[in-house]
C-alpha angles and dihedrals in degrees: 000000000000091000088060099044084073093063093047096088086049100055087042084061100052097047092046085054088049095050093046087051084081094056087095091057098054093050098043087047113053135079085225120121116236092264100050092045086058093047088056089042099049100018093064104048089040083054105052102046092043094081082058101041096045084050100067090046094258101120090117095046133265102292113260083031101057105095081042086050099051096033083057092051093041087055101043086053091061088034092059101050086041082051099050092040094057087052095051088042110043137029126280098245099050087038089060101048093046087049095053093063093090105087080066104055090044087054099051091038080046100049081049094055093047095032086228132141116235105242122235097257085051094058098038087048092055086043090053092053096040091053095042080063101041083052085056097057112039093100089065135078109276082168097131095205125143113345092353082081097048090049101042087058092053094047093057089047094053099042073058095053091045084049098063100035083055085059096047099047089046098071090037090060082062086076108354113082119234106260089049084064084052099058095044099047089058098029101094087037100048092051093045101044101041103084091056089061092048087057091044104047096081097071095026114105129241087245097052086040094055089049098045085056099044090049083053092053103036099038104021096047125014094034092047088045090053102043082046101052092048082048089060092054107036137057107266089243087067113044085050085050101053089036085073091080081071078084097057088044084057086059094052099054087044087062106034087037117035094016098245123164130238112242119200096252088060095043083052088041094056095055089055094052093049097047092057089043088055089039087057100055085050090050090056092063085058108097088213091074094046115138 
């Protein structure tokens, strides 16, 4: 049993990856506007742990974590809308790859935090993803014209802004348990956004509103729960690293959902993806990587 929990942040990871994958879909299939869709997708895991974090009187925050708590929180409120308006905006493929730019900003924020230098296998490792996701994507449209432009700016604004709020919750998890991130990462947003659902909820369908629910509670929440928990496990190059299948799972909803076939270059794309992803969890039994 002790040989397999190892394994178990690394799974987390990956089903959590797998889960996020969908986020697309809820934002490409609803009649929502982009405020009411980020009051569904924070309001409903904030919801549903503040009952537990209140209840241990950190509300507030654990004290020495508290300003990180709230900036993250204060960052991932900007990030989110940022996040739903690029997809509206923007295709999907250039939406992903921008998006994916993320586990390198958190490497270089991070490499200044640390002063610390990224080592060779760390950067070829990165290459290897980002490549993996740029593959993917050469048989669509990369033209930025019209609001392409627009959402492709606010997709690379908001991979930053993951970025940083990776790093910070990242050290809080050293001390801070994972609903309370939770909590955190939706709190200003919730609270923000929210009202915007109330007005629109009038006009809004059940369907929209159903979806709107169940992208709160599988992504929001047991997605997030579940990324948080192997952050908490595992060296942030890593995890950034592994979340990158989030891409492959992408793929594979395109195919068993929307009927989408599967071209060479993303068949080729995939494997990149995979290998660093594989490459990562090898790099973590290296003591050089050691948090």
């Amino acid at each position: 049993m002790k040989k397999a929990l190892p394994f178990l942040p690394i799974a987390a990871v990956l089903t959590a990856a797998c889960l996020g994958a969908s986020s697309g879909l809820y934002i490409k299939g609803v009649g929502l506007s982009g405020l009411a869709l980020a009051a569904f997708r924070m309001g409903v895991p904030f919801l549903l742990v503040m009952p537990f974090v209140v209840g241990r009187g950190r509300g507030l925050g654990l004290p020495g974590h508290r300003k990180a708590l709230w900036t993250a929180s204060a960052v991932n409120a900007v990030r989110m809308l940022f996040f739903i308006l690029a997809y509206k905006l923007t295709a999907i493929g250039n939406a992903v790859v921008l998006l994916y730019l993320w586990p390198v900003f958190a490497l270089i924020f991070d490499s200044i935090a640390r002063r610390q230098n990224p080592t060779l296998a760390q950067v070829g490792i990165l290459v290897l993803a980002f490549g993996g996701v740029v593959v993917m994507n050469l048989h669509r449209d990369f033209a930025l014209s019209g609001t392409d432009l627009l959402g492709s700016g606010l997709m690379i604004a908001a991979a930053a802004g993951y970025a940083v709020t990776a790093i910070i919750f990242k050290e809080a998890l050293k001390e801070v348990h994972e609903t309370d991130t939770l909590y955190f990462q939706n709190g200003i947003g919730a609270l923000i956004y929210l009202p915007f659902l109330v007005m629109e909820l009038p006009q809004a369908t059940l369907s929209d509103i159903g979806i709107g629910l169940f992208y709160g509670l599988v992504v929001g929440l047991i997605a997030f729960g579940l990324f948080f928990y192997s952050m908490k496990r595992l060296p942030l190059f890593q995890y950034s690293a592994l979340a990158y299948s989030e891409v492959a799972f992408g793929v594979m909803f395109g195919i068993l959902v929307l009927g989408e076939t599967l071209v060479a270059n993303q068949l080729v794309g995939a494997v990149l993806v995979l290998g660093a992803s594989f490459g990562a969890q090898q790099l973590r039994q290296s003591p050089q990587t050691a948090d």
